[in-house]
C-alpha positions, 0 to 999 in steps of 0.5 A, spaced: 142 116 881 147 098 892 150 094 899 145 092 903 147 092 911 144 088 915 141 094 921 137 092 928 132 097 926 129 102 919 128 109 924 136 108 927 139 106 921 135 112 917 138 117 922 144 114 922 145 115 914 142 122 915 147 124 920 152 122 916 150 125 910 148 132 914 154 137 912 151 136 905 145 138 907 139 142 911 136 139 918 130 139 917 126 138 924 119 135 923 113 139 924 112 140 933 119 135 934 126 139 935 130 132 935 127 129 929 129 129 921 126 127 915 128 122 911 131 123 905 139 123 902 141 129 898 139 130 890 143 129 885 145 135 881 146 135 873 152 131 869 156 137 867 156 140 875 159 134 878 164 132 871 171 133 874 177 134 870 181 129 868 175 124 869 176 118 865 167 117 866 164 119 860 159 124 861 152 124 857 150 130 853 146 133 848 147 140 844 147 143 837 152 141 831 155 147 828 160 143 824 167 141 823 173 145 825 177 139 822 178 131 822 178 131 829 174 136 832 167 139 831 164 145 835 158 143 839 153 148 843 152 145 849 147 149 854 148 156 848 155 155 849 159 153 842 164 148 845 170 144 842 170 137 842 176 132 840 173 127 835 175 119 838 177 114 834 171 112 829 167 117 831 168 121 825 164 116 821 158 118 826 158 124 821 155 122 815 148 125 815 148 131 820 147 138 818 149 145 822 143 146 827 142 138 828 141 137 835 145 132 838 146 126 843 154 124 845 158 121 850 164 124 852 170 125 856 175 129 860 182 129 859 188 132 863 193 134 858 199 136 861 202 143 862 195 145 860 190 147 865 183 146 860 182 139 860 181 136 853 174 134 852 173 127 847 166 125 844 167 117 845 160 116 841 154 121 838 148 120 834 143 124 831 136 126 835 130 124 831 124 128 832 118 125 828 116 119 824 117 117 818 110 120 816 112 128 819 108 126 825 112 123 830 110 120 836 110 121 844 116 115 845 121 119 838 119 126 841 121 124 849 127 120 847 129 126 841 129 131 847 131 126 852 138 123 852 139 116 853 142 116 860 144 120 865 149 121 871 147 122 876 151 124 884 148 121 891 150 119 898 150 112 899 152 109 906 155 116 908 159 115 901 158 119 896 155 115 889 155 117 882 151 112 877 148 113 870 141 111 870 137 109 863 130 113 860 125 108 860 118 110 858 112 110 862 104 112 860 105 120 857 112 121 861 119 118 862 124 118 867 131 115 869 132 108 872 138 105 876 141 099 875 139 094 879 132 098 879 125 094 874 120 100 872 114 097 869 110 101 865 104 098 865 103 098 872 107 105 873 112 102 878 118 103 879 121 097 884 128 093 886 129 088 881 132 083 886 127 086 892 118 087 889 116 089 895 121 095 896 117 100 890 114 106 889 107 107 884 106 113 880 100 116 879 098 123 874 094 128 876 089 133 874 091 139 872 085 142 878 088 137 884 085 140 890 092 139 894 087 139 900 084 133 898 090 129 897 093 131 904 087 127 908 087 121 902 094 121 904 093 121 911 088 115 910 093 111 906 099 112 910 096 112 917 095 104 917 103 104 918 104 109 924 104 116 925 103 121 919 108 126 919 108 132 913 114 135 910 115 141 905 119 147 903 126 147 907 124 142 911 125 137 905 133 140 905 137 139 898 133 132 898 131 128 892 124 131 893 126 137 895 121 142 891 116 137 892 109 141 893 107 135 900 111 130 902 107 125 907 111 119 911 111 114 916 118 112 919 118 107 923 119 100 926 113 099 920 119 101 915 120 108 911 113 110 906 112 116 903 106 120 899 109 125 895 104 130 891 110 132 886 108 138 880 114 139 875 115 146 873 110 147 868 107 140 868 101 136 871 102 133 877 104 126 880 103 122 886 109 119 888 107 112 893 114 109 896 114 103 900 121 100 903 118 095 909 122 094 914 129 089 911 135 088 909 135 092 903 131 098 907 137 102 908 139 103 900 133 103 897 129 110 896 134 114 895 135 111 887 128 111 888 127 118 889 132 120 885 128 116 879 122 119 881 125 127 881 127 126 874 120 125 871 119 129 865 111 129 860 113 127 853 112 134 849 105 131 846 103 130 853 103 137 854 102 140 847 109 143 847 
């Protein structure tokens, strides 16, 4: 991982959905203020930690095939745990071709079965993930989407609600992430914006393996500062927020609307910066957090870094 609300200013409205989001996370005072808090909603952990059982939505998956037990049920290595799956009806022809040790993509359910406390685990559909081209060589789109699956299900706060939404893997330039209904990502432009809102969006940009973190903080600050006043996060003052993890967050909250500047490095990637631009509006309110949780999802393609 919308409701657009109509609010009489960005800075109460932010406020109001951190505090009604608070007991989900860590106040995090900015630098030199008791009273002020950064602006960001709580993250979304991974499918398999939100799937309750019993759950009729189905949950996206990958893991290796170790074969069929019978006509209805197959063992799947989900996480280096050898799992057993019911087959639904259809799925058994999804079979043809696969061998033990394939790596696959399915979506599944969970389903209370009375007088049992373990919940019945039901693959709805599931493919074969090709790892390279027809010539043996593959290509950065085939590898991303062989390690990546599909779609995803992500958890976050919406309005003080708790909001579960499945997003789908779109590619960019050396990279993909996961994008939210109601969301465009042009890959072209590397941006990620509210289809029915263009100018509430954010603009990707890759680093250098050698950014200077220093460096970026002034350009940064310059960019930002046409706004309001700068304010930097980072660390615990981020809380449990999409950006939490972020090595620098600059932002500017306001009567100008809410933008941030993100340095963002996954573990064992380059970095990104993340610029992110909700004005002042209607849709102020319900833009960024699909739009931080889209950005905190990003993942190099293998070929991007030479795994």
């Amino acid at each position: 991982m919308n409701k657009p609300a109509k609010i009489t200013s960005l800075a109460s409205a932010l406020l109001l959905t951190f505090a009604l989001t608070a007991c989900g996370g860590l106040d995090a005072p900015a630098p030199g203020s008791e009273s002020e808090d950064y602006q960001e909603l709580p993250t979304a952990p991974t499918p398999n930690e939100n799937a309750q059982p019993g759950s009729e939505e189905s949950i996206s998956e990958t893991g290796e095939y170790n074969g069929q037990a019978d006509p209805h049920t197959i063992e799947v290595d989900v996480n280096g745990t050898p799992t057993s799956f019911q087959l639904a009806e259809g799925v058994s022809s999804q079979l043809e071709g696969l061998n033990e040790g394939d790596t696959i993509f399915f979506e599944y359910v969970q389903r209370t079965i009375e007088g049992n406390e373990v919940p019945q685990l039901e693959i709805l559909s599931l493919k074969k993930a090709e790892t390279a081209g027809a010539d043996g060589g593959g290509n950065s789109e085939e590898e991303t989407a062989a390690e990546r699956p599909a779609t995803e299900t992500f958890e976050m706060t919406s309005e003080g609600m708790p909001d579960r939404r499945t997003a789908e893997l779109q590619q960019g330039d050396g990279y993909s992430l996961y994008v939210f209904e109601a969301y465009t990502f042009d890959a072209a432009e590397n941006k990620l914006y509210l289809t029915a809102y263009p100018d509430y969006y954010a603009e990707i940009e890759k680093l250098p393996s050698d950014f200077n973190l220093d460096e970026l903080r002034i350009e940064g600050q310059k960019e930002l500062e046409e706004y309001g006043e700068v304010r930097e996060y980072a660390d615990d003052q981020l809380a449990e927020g999409p950006m939490y993890g972020a090595r620098m967050l600059l932002q500017v909250s306001g009567e100008n609307g809410l933008h941030d500047y993100v340095v963002w490095e996954p573990e064992g990637e380059n970095g990104y910066i993340f610029r992110l631009h909700a004005p002042s509006g209607e849709a102020s309110e319900t833009f960024p957090t699909p739009a931080l949780t889209s950005l905190a999802s990003i993942q190099a393609d293998s070929a991007a870094t030479g795994n």
